[in-house]
GURO-149420 format. One record per residue (C-alpha): residue number from 0; x, z, y. Coordinates in Angstrom, 2 decimals. Example, Ala and Ser with C-alpha at 12.3 -4.5 7.8 and 13.67 -1.06 7.14 Angstrom:
NODE num    east      up   north
NODE   0   12.30    7.80   -4.50
NODE   1   13.67    7.14   -1.06
END
This chain:
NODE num    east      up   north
NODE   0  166.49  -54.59   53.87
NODE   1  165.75  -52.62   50.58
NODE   2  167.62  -54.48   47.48
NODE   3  164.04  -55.21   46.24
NODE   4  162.87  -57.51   49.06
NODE   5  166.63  -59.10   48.89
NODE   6  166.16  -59.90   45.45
NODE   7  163.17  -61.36   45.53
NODE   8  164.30  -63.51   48.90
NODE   9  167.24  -64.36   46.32
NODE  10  165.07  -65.61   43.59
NODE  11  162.35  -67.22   45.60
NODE  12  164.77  -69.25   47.75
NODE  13  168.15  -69.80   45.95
NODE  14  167.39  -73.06   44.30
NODE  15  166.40  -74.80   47.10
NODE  16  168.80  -73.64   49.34
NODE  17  171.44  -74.66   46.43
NODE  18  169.78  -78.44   46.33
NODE  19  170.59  -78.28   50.19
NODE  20  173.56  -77.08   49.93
NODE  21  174.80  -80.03   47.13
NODE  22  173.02  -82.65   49.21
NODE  23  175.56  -81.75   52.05
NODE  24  178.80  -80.79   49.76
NODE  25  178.30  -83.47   47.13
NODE  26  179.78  -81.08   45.01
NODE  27  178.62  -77.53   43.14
NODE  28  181.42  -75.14   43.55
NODE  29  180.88  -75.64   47.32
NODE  30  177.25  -75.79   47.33
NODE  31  177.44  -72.55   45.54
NODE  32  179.95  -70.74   48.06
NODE  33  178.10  -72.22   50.85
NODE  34  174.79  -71.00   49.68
NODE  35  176.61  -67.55   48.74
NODE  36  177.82  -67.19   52.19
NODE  37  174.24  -67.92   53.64
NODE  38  173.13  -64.82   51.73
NODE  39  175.59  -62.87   52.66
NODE  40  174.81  -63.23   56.80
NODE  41  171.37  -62.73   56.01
NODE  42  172.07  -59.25   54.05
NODE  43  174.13  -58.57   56.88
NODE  44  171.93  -59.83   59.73
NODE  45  168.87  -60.74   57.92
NODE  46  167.10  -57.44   59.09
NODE  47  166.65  -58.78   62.87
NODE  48  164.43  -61.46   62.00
NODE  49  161.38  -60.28   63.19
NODE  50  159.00  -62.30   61.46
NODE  51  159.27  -62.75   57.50
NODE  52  157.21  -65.49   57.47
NODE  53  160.07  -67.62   58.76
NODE  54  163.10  -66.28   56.20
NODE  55  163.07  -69.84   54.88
NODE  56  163.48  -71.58   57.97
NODE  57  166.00  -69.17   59.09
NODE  58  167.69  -69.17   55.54
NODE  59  167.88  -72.83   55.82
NODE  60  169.13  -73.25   59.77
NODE  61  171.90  -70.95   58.41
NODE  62  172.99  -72.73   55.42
NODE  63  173.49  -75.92   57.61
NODE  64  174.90  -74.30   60.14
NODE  65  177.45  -72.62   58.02
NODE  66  178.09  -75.93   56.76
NODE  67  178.34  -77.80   60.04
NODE  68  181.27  -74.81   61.06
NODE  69  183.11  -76.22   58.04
NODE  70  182.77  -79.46   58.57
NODE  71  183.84  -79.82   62.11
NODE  72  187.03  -78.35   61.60
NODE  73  187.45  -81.55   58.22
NODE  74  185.83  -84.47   60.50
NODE  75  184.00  -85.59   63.31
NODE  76  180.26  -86.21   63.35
NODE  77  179.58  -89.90   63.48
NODE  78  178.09  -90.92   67.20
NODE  79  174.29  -92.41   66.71
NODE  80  175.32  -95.05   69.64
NODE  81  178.53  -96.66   67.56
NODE  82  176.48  -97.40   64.69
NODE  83  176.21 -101.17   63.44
NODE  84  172.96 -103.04   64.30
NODE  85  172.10 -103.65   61.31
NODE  86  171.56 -100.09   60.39
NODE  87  169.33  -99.32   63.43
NODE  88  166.98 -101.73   62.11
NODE  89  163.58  -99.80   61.05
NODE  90  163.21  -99.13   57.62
NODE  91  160.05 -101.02   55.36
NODE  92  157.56  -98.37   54.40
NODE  93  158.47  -99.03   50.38
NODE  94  161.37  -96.57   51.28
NODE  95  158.99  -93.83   51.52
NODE  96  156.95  -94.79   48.57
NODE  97  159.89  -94.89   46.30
NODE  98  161.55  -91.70   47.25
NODE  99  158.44  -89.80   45.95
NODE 100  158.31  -91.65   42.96
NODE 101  162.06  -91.88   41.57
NODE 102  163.42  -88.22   42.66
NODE 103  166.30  -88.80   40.23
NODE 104  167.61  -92.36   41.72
NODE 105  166.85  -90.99   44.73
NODE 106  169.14  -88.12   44.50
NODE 107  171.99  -90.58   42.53
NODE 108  171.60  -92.69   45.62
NODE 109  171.43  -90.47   48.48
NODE 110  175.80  -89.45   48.53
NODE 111  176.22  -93.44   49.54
NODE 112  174.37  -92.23   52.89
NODE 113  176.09  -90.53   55.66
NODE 114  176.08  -86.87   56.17
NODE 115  174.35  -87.10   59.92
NODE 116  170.98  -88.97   58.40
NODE 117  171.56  -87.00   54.57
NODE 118  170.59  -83.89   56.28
NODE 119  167.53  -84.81   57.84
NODE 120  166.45  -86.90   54.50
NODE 121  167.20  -84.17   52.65
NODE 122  165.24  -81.55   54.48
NODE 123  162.01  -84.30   55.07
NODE 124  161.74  -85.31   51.49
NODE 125  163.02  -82.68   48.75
NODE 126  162.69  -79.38   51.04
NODE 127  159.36  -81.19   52.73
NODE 128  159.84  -79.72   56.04
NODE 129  158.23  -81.18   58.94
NODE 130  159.66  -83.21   61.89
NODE 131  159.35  -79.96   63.82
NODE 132  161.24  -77.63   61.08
NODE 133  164.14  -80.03   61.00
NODE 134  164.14  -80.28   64.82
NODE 135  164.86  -76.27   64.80
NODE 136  166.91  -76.36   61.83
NODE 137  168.52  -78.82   63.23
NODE 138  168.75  -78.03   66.46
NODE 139  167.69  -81.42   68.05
NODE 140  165.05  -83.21   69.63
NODE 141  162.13  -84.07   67.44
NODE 142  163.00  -88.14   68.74
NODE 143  166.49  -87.82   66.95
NODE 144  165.09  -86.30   63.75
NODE 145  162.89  -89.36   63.79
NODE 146  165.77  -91.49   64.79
NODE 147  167.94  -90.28   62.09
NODE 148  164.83  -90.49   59.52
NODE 149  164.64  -93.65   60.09
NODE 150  168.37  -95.09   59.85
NODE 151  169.07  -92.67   56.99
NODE 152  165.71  -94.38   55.16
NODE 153  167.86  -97.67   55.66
NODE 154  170.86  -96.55   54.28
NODE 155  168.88  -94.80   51.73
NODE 156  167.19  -98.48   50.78
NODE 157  170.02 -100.59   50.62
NODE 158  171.34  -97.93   48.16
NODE 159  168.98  -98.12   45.90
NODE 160  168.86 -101.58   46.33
NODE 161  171.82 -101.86   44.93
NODE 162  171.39  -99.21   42.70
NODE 163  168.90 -101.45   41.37
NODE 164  170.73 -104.73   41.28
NODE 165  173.55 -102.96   38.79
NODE 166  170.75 -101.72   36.43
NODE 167  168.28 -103.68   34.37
NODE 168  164.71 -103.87   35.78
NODE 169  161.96 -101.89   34.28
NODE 170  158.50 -103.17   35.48
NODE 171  159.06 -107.47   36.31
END
């Protein structure tokens, strides 16, 4: 790939992939190596994608893979059958309505929810990929990535709910 095009994938993608990257990390310095290293396989490997049109997607699978390979070897992924019933309750639909609204307390609150419904939050609301794009990113079924949608939505509520409860309300 000539430096030109790699530059340009650089500077239309980096920020993004860097907001991804933090969501996941939680912290800079590794969102930073993490979406360092996903540059670096794609000037390295980059070239046999066949279709440009999907560097994004493909820039983004990598990241979170990359991540994932760290991960594993610090802890387990958390089973989706030994979660609490409470959490597997459906979320209420203001969820979605303030997400788009509050992008700041959104982004304070989303750390307090686990990684394994983070991810797909993450990629659904600030990367706005579809169900299908985080199934291949992913590398699940589309039913999980609605599955984990919807727990991480519930985690994501009571968050801000009590996000909310330690702050003074605005509009009463």
């Amino acid at each position: 790939m000539p430096t030109e095009d790699f530059t340009l994938l650089v500077k239309a993608h980096y920020k993004p992939l860097f907001r991804f990257a933090y969501s996941l990390t939680r912290n800079s310095p590794d969102a930073c190596d993490l979406t360092q290293q996903t540059f670096l396989i794609w000037a390295k490997s980059g070239h046999a994608l066949r279709d440009d049109g999907k560097s994004k997607s493909w820039l983004f699978t990598t990241l979170y893979r990359e991540y994932l390979r760290g991960a594993r070897r610090a802890q387990r992924v958390e089973a989706l059958e030994d979660l609490p019933p409470a959490e597997a309750d459906p979320p209420a639909p203001e969820a979605d309505s303030y997400v788009g609204r509050r992008t700041g307390v959104v982004l304070e609150a989303m750390p307090e929810v686990d990684e394994l419904y983070r991810i797909p939050l993450t990629l659904f609301y600030l990367q706005e990929s579809s169900y299908q794009e985080i199934s291949d990113q992913l590398d699940v079924p589309i039913g999980t990535v609605m599955s984990r949608l919807a727990r991480g939505k519930a985690q994501l509520r009571a968050a801000l709910s009590r996000k909310q409860v330690g702050s003074s309300p605005q509009n009463s």
